[in-house]
C-alpha positions in Angstrom: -4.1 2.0 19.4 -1.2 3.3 20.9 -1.4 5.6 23.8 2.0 6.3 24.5 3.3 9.7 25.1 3.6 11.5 21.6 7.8 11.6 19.9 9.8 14.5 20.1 9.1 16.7 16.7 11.2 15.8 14.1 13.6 18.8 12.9 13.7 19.6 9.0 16.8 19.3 7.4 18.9 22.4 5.8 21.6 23.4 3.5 24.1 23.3 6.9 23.7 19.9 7.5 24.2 18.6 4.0 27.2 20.8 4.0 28.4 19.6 6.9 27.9 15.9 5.6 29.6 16.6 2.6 32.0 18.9 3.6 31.9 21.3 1.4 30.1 24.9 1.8 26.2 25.7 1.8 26.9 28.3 -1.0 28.5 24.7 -2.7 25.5 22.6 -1.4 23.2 24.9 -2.9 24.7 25.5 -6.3 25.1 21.8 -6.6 21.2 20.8 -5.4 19.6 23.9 -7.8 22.5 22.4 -10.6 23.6 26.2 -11.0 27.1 26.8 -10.9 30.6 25.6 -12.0 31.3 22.7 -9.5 33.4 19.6 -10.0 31.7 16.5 -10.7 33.5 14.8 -7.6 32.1 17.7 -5.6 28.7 17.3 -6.9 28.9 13.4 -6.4 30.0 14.2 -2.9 26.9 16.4 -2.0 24.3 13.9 -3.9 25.6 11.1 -2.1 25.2 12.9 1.4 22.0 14.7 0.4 20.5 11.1 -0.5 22.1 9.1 2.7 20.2 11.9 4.8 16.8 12.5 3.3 17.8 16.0 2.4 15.1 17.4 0.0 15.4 21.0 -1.8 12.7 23.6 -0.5 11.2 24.9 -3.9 9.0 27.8 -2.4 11.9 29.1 0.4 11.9 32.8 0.8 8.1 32.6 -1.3 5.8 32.0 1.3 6.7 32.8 5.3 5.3 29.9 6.7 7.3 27.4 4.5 4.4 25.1 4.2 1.8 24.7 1.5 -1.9 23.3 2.2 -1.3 20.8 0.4 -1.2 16.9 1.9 1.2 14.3 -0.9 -1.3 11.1 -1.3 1.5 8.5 -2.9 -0.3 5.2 -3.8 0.7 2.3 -6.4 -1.8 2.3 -8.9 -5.3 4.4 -10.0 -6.4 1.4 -12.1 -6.5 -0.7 -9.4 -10.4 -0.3 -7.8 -9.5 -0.2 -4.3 -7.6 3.5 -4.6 -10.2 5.2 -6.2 -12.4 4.3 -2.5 -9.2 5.4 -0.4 -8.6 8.7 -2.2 -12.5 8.9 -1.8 -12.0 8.9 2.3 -9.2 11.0 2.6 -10.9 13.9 -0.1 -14.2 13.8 2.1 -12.2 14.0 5.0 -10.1 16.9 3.7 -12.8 18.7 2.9 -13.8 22.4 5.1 -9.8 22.0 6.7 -7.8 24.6 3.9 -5.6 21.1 2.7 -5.6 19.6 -0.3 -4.6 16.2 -1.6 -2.1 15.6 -4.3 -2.2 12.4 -5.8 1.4 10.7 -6.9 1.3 7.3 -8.4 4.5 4.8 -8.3 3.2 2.0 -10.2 4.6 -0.6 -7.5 8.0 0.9 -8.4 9.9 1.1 -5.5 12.5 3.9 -7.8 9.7 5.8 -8.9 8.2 5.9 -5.5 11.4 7.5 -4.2 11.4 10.3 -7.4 7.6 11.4 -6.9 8.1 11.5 -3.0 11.4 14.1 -3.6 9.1 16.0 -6.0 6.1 16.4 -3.7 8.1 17.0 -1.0 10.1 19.5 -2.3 6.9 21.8 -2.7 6.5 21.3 1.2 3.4 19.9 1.6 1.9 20.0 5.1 1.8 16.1 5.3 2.4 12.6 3.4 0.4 9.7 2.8 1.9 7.2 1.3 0.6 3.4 0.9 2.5 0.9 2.2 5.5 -0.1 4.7 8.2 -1.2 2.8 10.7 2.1 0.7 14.0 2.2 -0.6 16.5 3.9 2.0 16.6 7.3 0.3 12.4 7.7 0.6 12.5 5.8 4.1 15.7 9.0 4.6 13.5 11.7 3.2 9.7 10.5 5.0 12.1 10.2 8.7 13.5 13.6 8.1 10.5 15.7 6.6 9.8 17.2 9.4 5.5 16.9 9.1 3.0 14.4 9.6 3.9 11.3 7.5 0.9 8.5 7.6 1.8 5.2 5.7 -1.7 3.2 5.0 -3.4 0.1 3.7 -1.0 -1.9 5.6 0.3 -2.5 9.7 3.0 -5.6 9.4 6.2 -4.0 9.9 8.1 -0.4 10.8 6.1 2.7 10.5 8.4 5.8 9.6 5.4 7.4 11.9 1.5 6.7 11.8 0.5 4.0 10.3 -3.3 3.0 9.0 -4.4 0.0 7.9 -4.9 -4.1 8.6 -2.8 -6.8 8.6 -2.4 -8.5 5.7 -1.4 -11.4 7.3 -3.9 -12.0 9.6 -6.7 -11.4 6.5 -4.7 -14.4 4.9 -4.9 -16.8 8.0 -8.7 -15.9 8.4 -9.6 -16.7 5.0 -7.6 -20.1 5.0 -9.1 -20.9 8.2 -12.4 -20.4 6.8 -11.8 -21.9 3.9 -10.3 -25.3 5.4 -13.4 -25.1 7.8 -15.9 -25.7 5.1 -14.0 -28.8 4.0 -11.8 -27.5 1.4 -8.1 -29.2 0.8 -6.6 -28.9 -2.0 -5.8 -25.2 -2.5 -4.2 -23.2 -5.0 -3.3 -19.4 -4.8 -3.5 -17.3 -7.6 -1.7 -13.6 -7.4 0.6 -11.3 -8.7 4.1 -11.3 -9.0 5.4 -10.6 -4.9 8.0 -8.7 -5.6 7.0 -5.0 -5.5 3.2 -6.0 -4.2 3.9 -6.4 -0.5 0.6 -6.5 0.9 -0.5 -9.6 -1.6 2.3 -11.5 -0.1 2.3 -11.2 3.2 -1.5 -12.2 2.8 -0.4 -15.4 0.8 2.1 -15.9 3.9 -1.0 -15.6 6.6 -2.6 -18.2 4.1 -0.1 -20.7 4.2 0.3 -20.3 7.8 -3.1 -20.8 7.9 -2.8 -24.3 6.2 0.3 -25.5 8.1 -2.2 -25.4 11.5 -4.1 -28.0 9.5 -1.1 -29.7 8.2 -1.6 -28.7 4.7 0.6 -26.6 2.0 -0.6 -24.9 -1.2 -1.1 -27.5 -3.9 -0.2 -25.0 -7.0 0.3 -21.6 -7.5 -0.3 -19.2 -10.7 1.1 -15.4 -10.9 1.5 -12.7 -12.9 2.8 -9.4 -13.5 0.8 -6.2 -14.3 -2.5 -4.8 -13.2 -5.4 -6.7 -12.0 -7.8 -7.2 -15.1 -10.6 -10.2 -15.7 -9.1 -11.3 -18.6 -6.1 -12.3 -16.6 -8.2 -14.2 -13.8 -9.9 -16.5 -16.9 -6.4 -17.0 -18.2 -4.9 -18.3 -15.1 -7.6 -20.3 -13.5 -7.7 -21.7 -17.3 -3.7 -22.4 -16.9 -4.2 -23.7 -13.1 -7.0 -25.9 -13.5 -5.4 -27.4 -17.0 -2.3 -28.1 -14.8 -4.1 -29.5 -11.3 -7.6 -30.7 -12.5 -7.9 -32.0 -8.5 -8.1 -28.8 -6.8 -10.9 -28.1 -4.5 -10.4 -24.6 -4.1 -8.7 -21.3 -5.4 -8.0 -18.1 -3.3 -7.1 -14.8 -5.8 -5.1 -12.4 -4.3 -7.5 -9.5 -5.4 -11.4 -9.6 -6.5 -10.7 -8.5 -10.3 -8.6 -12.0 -11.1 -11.1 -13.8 -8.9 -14.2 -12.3 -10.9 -12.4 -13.6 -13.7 -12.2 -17.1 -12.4 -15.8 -16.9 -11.6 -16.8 -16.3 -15.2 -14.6 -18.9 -16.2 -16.1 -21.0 -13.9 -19.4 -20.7 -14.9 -19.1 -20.8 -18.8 -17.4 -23.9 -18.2 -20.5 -25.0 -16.3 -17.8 -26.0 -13.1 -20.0 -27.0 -10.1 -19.1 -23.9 -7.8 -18.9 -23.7 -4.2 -19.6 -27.6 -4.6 -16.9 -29.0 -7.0 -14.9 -25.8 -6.3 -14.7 -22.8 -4.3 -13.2 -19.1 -4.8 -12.3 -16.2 -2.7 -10.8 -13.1 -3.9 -9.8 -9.8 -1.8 -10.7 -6.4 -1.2 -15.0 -6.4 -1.7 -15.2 -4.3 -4.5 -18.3 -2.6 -5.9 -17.7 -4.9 -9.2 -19.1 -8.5 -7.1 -22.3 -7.0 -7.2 -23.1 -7.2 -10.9 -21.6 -10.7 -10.8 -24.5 -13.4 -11.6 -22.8 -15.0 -8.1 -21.2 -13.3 -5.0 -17.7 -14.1 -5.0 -16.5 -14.6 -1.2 -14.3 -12.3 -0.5 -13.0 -9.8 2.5 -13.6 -6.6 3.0 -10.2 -4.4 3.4 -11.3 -0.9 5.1 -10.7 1.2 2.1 -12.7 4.4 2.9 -12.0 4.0 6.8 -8.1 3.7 6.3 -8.2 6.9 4.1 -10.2 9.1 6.3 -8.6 8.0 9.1 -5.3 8.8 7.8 -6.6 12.2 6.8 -7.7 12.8 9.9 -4.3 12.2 11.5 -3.1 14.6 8.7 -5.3 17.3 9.9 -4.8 17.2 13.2 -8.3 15.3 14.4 -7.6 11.7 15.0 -9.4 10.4 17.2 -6.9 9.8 20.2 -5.7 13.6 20.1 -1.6 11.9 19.4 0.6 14.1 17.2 2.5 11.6 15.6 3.4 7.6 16.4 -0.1 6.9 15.8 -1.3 2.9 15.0 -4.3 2.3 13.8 -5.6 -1.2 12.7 -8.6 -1.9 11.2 -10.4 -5.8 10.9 -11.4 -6.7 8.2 -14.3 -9.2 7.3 -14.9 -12.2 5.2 -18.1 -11.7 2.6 -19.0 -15.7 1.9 -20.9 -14.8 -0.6 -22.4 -17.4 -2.9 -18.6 -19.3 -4.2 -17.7 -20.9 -0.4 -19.7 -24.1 0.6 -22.0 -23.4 3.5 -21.3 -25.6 7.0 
């Protein structure tokens, strides 16, 4: 963790400064951001533009309440059908709870652009903090978290930039461990199956960890198989179906999330497919599912709970090292073998 002496407090932004960025007057600003008002559509361009550039978001309860602040913490995450946020919002309501805040849930759906609208929503209500998953915004959101002026936590994930505090592992290094484990039980040919990288950050930087775990042995990925949408079984029969019809040699497949791997389990065994001996599987995240599963899937446990109450606690003023602000916290996770990795 870092002990380093705690940053200056950020100041809010105001009316003045957008004003002054824009240069026009506050009385303009204002008519322009609460879309009152007979203002020229260059003018109102002008402000936009310099609102955006500089984070600037509206205060919607100004003059209603004299501390400016709501108990209220923004929780902005990617997805609520995906199983591992249900566990995160889990930590962060039990750690809420007997402190006067509340959690908010905003979901993005991995879109960058939407991420960016329901952060200028929540924020305009002046919550007392954000979390938010992930490292990785568009300029405006990375603006408005940078200038907000409260506790801003981003979670799940540590490789890169924090706007602030930051909770979470490295995605990376969970990739390297499991491809060092993997190629330690004798597996080589290898095949990684995923979603779409694009807007899912975290699932490739952990195929990059993997792949740099292979190059130590002097191996590379023998296939690949993505797709786009949310995790579902179905999808995990499809493409281990589609990979296997495709490479009939590999020795091993590594999901990028437990729900695609369960999948390729089932497949697996309905095809009567010799696993961990003719072919091993690892998926990601250790979800409550494996454990109605005729056979353990190997897997790695990601710190759900742990990353959301630890955030929360950082919200609330009672993390651990007493730091207000810059705070870096970085869980290990651990590999589950389970039953679908070939014992040394």
């Amino acid at each position: 963790m870092n002990k380093s002496s705690p940053p200056e407090p950020r100041r809010t932004l105001t009316l003045r400064d957008v004003s002054e960025a824009s240069g026009v007057s506050e009385m303009t600003v204002s008519r322009v951001l609460r879309n009152r008002g007979d203002v020229s559509e260059s003018t109102r361009e002008r402000v936009l533009a310099a609102a955006k550039k500089l984070g600037y978001v509206p205060n919607k309860i100004a003059g209603a309440l004299a501390s400016q602040r709501v108990n209220l913490v923004a929780v902005i995450i990617p997805s609520l059908s995906n199983l591992v946020f249900p566990e995160v919002l889990t930590g962060i309501s039990q750690e809420l709870e007997e402190t006067g805040l509340q959690p908010v849930v905003g979901v993005t759906n991995y879109s960058p652009e939407r991420e960016e609208t329901v952060l200028y929503e929540m924020l305009s209500w002046r919550p007392s903090g954000v979390i938010i998953a992930g490292l990785e915004h568009t300029a405006a959101a990375r603006a408005m978290l940078e200038n907000a002026g409260i506790p801003i936590v981003e979670i799940m994930d540590v490789d890169g930039d924090a706007v602030d505090s930051v909770v979470g592992i490295s995605h990376r290094r969970a990739g390297l461990e499991m491809a060092r484990a993997i190629l330690k039980a004798g597996y080589r040919r290898i095949a990684f199956l995923g979603t779409k990288m694009p807007d899912d950050h975290r699932a490739r930087k952990r195929m990059e960890g993997f792949e740099a775990g292979l190059a130590e042995a002097g191996l590379a990925l023998e296939d690949r198989e993505f797709y786009s949408g949310g995790s579902a079984l179905l999808k995990g029969r499809e493409m281990t179906e589609a990979i296997l019809a495709r490479s009939p040699d590999l020795d091993f497949l590594y999901y990028s999330n437990d729900m695609i791997g369960a999948g390729g389990l089932l497949y697996c065994l309905e095809k009567g497919i010799d696993v961990p001996g003719r072919l091993g599987l690892a998926g990601f995240n250790n979800v409550d599912l494996l454990d109605g599963l005729p056979v353990r899937l190997a897997t790695m446990d990601a710190c759900r709970h742990e990353i959301g109450a630890r955030a929360a606690a950082i919200i609330a003023g009672r993390s651990e090292t007493g730091l207000i602000g810059g705070e870096r916290v970085e869980l290990t996770p651990t590999i589950q073998p389970g039953d679908t990795i070939r014992r040394g």
